[in-house]
C-alpha positions as semicolon CSV with decimal commas, in nm:
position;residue;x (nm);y (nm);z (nm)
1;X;2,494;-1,297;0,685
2;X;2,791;-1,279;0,457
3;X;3,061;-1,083;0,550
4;X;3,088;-0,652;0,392
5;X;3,138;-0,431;0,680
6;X;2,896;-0,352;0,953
7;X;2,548;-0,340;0,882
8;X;2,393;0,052;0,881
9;X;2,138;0,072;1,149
10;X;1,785;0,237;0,996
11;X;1,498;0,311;1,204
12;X;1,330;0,458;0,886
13;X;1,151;0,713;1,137
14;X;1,175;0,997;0,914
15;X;0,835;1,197;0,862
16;X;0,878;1,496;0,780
17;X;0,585;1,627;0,486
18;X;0,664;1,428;0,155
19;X;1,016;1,485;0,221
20;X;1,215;1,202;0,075
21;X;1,396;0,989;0,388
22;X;1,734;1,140;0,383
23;X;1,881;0,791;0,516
24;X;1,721;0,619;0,177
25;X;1,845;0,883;-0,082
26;X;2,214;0,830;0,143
27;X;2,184;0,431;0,065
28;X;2,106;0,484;-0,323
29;X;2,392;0,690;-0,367
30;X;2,605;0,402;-0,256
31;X;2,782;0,233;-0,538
32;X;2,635;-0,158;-0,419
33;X;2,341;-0,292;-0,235
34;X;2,396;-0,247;0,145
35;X;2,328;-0,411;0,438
36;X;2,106;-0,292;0,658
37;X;1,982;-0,319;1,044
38;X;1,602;-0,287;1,163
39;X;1,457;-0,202;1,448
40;X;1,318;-0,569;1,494
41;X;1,417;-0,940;1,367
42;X;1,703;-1,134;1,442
43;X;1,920;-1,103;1,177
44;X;2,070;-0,822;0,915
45;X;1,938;-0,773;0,572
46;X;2,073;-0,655;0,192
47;X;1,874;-0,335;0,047
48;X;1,842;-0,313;-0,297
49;X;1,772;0,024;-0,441
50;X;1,772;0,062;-0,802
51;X;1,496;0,000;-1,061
52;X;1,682;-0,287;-1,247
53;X;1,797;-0,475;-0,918
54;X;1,435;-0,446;-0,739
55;X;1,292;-0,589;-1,068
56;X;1,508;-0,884;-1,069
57;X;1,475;-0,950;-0,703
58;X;1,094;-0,958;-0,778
59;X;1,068;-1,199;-1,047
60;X;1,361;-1,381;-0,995
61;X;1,253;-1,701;-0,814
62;X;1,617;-1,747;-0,603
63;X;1,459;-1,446;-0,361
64;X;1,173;-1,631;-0,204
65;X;0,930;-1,462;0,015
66;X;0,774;-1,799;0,154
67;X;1,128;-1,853;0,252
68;X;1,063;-1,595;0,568
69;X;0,766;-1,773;0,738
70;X;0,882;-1,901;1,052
71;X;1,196;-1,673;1,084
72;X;1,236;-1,377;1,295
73;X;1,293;-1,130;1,003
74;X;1,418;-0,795;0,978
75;X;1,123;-0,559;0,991
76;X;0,998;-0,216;1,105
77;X;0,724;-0,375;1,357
78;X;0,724;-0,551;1,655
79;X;0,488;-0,786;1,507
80;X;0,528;-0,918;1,122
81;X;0,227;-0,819;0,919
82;X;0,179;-1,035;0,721
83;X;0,038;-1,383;0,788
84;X;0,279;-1,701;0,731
85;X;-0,027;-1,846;0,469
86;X;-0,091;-1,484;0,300
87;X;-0,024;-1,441;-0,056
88;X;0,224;-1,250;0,055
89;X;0,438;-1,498;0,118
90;X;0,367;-1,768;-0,089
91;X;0,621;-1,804;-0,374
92;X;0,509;-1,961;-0,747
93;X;0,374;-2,174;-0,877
94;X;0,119;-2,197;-0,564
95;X;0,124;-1,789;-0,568
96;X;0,063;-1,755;-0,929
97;X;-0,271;-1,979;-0,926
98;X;-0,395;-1,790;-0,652
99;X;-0,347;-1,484;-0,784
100;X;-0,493;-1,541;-1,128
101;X;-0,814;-1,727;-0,952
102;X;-0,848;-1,408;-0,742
103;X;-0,770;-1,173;-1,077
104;X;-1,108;-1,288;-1,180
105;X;-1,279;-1,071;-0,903
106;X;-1,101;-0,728;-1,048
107;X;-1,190;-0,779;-1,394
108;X;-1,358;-0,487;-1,524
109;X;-1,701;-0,621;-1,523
110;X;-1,676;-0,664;-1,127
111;X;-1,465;-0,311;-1,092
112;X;-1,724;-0,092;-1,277
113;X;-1,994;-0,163;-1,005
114;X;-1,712;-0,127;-0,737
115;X;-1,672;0,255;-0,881
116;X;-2,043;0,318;-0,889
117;X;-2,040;0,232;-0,545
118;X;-1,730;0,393;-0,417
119;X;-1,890;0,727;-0,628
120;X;-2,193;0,672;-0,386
121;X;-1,954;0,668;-0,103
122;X;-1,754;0,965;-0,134
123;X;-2,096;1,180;-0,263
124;X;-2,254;1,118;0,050
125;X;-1,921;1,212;0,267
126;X;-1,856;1,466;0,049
127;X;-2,232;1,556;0,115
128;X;-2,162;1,543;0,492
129;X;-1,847;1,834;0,472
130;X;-2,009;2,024;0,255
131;X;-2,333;2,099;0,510
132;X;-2,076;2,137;0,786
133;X;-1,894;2,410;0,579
134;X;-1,559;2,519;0,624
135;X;-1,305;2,480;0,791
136;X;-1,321;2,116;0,760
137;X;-1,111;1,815;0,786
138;X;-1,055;1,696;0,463
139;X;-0,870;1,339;0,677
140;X;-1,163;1,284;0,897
141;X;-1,459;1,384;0,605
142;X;-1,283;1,181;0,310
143;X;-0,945;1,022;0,300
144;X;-0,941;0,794;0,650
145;X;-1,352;0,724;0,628
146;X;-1,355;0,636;0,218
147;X;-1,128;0,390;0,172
148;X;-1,232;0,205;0,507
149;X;-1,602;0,239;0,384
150;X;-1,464;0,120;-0,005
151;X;-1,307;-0,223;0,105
152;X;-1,570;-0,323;0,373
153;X;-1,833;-0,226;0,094
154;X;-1,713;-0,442;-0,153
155;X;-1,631;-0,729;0,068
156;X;-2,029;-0,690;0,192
157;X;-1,941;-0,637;0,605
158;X;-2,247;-0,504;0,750
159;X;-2,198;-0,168;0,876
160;X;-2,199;-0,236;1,256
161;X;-1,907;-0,435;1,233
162;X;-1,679;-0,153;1,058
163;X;-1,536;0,012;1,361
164;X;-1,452;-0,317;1,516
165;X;-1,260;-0,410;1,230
166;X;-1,109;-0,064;1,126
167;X;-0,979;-0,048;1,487
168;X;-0,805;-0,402;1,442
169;X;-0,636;-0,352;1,103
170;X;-0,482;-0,013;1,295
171;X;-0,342;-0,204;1,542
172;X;-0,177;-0,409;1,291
173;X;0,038;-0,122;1,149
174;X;0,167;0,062;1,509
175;X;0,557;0,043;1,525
176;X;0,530;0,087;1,941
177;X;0,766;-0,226;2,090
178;X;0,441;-0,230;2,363
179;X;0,201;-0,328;2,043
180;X;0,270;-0,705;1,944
181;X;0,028;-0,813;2,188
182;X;-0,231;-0,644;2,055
183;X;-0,120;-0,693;1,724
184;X;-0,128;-1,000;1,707
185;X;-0,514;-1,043;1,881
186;X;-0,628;-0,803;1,600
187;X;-0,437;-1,036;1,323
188;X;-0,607;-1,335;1,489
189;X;-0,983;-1,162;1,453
190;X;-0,958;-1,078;1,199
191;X;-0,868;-1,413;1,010
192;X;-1,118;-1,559;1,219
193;X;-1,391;-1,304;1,128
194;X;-1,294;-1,334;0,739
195;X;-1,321;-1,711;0,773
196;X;-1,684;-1,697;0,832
197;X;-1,787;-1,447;0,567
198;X;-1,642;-1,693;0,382
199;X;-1,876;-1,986;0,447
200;X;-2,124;-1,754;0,459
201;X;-2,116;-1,633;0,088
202;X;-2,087;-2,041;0,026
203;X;-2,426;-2,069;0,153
204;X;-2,565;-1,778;0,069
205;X;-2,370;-1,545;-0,215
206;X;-2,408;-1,212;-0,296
207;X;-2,277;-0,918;-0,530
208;X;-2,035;-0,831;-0,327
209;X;-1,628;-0,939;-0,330
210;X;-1,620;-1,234;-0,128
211;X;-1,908;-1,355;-0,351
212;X;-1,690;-1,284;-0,697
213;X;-1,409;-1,432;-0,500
214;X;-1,585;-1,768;-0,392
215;X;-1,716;-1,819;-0,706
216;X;-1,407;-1,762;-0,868
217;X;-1,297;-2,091;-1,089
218;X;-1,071;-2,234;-1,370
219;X;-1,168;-2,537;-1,453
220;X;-1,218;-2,725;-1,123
221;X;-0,984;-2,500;-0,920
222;X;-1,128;-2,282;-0,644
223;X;-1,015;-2,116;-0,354
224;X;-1,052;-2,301;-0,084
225;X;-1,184;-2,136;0,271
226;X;-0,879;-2,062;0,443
227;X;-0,714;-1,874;0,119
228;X;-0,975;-1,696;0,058
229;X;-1,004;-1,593;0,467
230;X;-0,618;-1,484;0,483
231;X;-0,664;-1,296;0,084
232;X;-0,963;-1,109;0,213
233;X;-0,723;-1,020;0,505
234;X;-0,443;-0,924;0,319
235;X;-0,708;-0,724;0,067
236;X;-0,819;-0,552;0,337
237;X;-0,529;-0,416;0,521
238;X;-0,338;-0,342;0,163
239;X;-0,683;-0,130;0,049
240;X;-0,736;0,065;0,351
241;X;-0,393;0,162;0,438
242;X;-0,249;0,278;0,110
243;X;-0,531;0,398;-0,014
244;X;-0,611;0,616;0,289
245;X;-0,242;0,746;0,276
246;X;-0,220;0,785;-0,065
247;X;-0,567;0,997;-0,091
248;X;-0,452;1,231;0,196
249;X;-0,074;1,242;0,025
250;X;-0,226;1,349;-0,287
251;X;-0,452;1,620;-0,166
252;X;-0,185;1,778;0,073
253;X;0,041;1,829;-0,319
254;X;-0,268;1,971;-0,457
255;X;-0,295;2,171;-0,206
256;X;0,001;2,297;-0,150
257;X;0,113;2,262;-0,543
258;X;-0,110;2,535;-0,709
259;X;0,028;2,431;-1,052
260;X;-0,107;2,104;-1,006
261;X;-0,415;2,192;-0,914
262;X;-0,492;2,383;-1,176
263;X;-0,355;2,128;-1,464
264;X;-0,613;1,888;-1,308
265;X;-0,937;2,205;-1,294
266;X;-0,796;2,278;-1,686
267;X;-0,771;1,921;-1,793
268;X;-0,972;1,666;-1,597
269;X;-0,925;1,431;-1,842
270;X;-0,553;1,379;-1,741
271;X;-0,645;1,278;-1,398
272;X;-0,522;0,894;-1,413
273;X;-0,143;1,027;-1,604
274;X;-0,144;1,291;-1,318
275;X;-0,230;1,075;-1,004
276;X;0,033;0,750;-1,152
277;X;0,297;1,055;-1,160
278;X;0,200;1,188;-0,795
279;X;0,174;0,827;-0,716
280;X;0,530;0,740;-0,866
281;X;0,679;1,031;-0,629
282;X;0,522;1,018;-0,294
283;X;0,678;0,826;-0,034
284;X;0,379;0,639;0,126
285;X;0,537;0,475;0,347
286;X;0,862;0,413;0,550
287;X;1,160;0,226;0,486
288;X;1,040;-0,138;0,354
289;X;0,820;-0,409;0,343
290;X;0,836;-0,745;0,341
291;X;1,176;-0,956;0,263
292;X;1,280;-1,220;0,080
293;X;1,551;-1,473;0,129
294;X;1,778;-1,579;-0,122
295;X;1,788;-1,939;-0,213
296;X;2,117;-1,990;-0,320
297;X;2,432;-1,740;-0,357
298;X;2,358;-1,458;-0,584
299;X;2,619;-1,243;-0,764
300;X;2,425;-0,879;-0,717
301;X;2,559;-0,517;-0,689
302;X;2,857;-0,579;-0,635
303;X;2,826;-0,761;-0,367
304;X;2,760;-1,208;-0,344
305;X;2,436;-1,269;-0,141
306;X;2,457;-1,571;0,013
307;X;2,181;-1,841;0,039
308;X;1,968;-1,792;0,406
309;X;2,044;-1,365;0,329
310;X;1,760;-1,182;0,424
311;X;1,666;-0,914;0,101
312;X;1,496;-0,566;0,159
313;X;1,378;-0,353;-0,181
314;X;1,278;-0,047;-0,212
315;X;1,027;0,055;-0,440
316;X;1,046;0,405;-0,268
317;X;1,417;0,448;-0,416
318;X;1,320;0,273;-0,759
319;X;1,062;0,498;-0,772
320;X;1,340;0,767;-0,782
321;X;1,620;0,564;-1,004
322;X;1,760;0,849;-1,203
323;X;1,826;0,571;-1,508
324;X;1,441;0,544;-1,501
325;X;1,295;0,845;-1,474
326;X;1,500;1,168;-1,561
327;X;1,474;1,481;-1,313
328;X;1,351;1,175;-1,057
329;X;1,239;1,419;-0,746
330;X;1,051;1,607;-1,032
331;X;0,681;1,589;-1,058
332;X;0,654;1,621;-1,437
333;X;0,294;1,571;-1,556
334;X;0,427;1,551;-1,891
335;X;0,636;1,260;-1,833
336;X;0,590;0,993;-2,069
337;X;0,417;0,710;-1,886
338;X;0,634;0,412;-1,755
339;X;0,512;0,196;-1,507
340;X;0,621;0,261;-1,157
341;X;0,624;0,039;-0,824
342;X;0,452;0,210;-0,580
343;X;0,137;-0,128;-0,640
344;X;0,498;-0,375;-0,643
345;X;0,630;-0,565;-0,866
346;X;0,636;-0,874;-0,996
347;X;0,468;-1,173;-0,868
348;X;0,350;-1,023;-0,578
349;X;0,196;-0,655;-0,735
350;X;-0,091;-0,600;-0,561
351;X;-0,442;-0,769;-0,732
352;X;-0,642;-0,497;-0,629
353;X;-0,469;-0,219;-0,839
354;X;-0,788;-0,189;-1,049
355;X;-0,985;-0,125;-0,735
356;X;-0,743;0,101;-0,555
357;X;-0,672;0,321;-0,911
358;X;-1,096;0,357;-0,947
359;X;-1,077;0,490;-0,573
360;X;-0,842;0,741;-0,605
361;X;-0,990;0,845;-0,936
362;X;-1,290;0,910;-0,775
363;X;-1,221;1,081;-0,411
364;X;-1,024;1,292;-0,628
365;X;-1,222;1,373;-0,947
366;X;-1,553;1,424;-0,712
367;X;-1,357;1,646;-0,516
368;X;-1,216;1,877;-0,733
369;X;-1,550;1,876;-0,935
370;X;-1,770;1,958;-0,641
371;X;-1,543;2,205;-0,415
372;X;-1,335;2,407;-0,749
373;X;-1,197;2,676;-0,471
374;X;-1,044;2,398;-0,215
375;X;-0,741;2,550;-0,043
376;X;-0,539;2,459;0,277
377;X;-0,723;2,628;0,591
378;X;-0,389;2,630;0,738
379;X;0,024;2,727;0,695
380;X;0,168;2,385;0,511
381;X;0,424;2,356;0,831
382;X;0,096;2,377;1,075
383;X;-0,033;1,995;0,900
384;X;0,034;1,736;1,148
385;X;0,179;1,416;0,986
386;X;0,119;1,047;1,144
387;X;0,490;0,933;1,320
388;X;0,336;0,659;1,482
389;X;0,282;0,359;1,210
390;X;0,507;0,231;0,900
391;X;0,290;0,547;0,745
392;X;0,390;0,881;0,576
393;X;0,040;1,097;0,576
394;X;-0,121;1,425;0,703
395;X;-0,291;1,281;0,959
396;X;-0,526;1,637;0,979
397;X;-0,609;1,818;0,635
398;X;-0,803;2,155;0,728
399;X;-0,938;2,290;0,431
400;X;-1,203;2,599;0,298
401;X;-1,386;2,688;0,009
């Protein structure tokens, strides 16, 4: 790592509500990119911050994400994520044909069924709290259940097999130094289990997303079994765990942010500008993601990056880049709409954007529509907020009507 002082240690641990981390608004107010210390990998690693610099290390091809595989590389888990032949970490041109053969599943003429069926979904667990009655929890009746039910619904997994894998992709995101064994088992089954579905929907196809996927083509190109296995992966963790976060994270403003509430009871029909604005300012998740390693030296910040450097962004902090978006820390649901980076950026945005933005449409539309008096059951400082996993969510949401 090139030479600039000593590298700030950051256990990005902080979960306090939809605070912003403290430690990440320090390191944008620092004049250059920093370098940085995790809790696990071998090696230090620059953080870029602002909107401009997170952008360029996106789409500029001298950062390379495939450039990590192999590598013990600074991260927040004891055991990376990601798998080495995810489109994660595959770089273009490879990335970029697998991304626009697997674009052809979340076209809208795929996606509109996916909402019809996701609207199914949260009725009937919507259904299930309302004949409960209140107090309920809004966590265990509708954010952690739909988007668990969404993906494995889509991708066609029979229903006896969702608590096996919903219990695997958990163990994926745990932060505990006693969790890469079991970490890595999960990561294993579930490539494994993905791999036949697969060959399965070869044989026999259906209308669900593997099928789209598998029969996904341009010209003679196709997917071949084991991308599809480790995209299906990589779908299904990305799906689930933002989704579930970002449902919960969302509610808990509402909630607790009367004025929002009622702009979405008095004007439904803002619901998408609203939730991309919420979306834009919640801090899903801790610290950072995956890195990238620069290919050659880079001029950046102020600083020169040198080729084998390690580089962190943070769409978190670009999220928040003053030059971006005045008032940043503002929730302004008259802001003009600019694209923010909470799906990525870049060659490796997520695919499933379409998917995940019909999802949160709908567990939040149906909810507002079908319980109009929803309040918190409980004192904001008496939610309980997950500190265990890379994830910043109320982990319990007890709410009346």
């Amino acid at each position: 790592m090139a030479p600039s002082g000593e590298a700030i240690t950051c256990p990005f641990d902080f979960s306090k509500d939809l605070d912003f981390d403290p430690s990440l608004a320090a390191l944008m107010a620092r004049d250059s990119i920093t370098r940085i210390r995790l809790p696990y990998g071998d090696a230090d690693a620059w953080l870029v911050t602002g909107f401009d610099e997170v952008r360029q290390v996106t789409t500029d091809q001298r950062f390379s994400r495939a450039g990590i595989v192999g590598s013990d590389y600074p991260r927040l888990t004891p055991e990376p994520i990601v798998s080495p032949e995810s489109i994660n970490v595959i770089d273009p041109p490879h990335s970029t044909r697998l991304r626009r053969l697997a674009s052809q599943a979340f076209t809208k003429r795929h996606v509109d069924p996916m909402r019809q069926r996701i609207t199914r979904l949260a009725d009937t667990l919507l259904d299930e709290m309302a004949a409960q009655g209140p107090p309920a929890d809004l966590a265990h009746h509708l954010s952690n259940p739909l988007p668990e039910q969404t993906i494995f619904d889509v991708l066609g997994i029979v229903r006896d097999d969702w608590p096996r894998l919903g219990q695997y992709a958990h163990q994926l995101l745990v932060t505990g130094p006693d969790s890469r064994h079991s970490a890595k088992t999960a990561k294993d089954e579930l490539r494994a289990y993905f791999l036949e579905l697969v060959v399965q929907r070869r044989h026999s196809p259906g209308r669900d997303l593997v099928s789209a996927l598998v029969a996904a083509k341009e010209g003679e190109d196709a997917l071949d079994d084991q991308e599809l296995a480790v995209m299906l992966l990589t779908l299904m963790l990305s799906g689930q765990d933002t989704a579930t976060c970002e449902i919960s994270n969302i509610c808990y403003l509402l909630l607790t942010r009367p004025e929002l509430m009622e702009r979405l009871r008095n004007r439904p029909e803002t619901l998408t500008d609203v939730l991309n604005e919420l979306l834009r300012v919640i801090p899903f998740r801790k610290g950072v993601g995956i890195p990238r390693v620069a290919l050659e030296d880079v001029e950046m910040g102020g600083v020169r990056i040198r080729a084998g450097d390690f580089v962190h962004v943070s769409y978190l902090t670009a999220n928040r880049d003053p030059e971006r978006y005045p008032d940043p820390d503002v929730i302004d649901l008259d802001r003009p709409p600019v694209p923010h980076m909470t799906f990525g950026w870049g060659g490796h945005r997520c695919i499933g954007v379409p998917l995940a933005m019909a999802e949160l449409e709908v567990a939040i539309g149906r909810l507002l529509e079908r319980f109009p008096e929803l309040r918190l059951a409980v004192a904001p400082k008496e939610v309980r907020w997950d500190t265990g996993t890379i994830r910043r969510f109320p982990i319990e949401l007890p709410v009346a009507w």
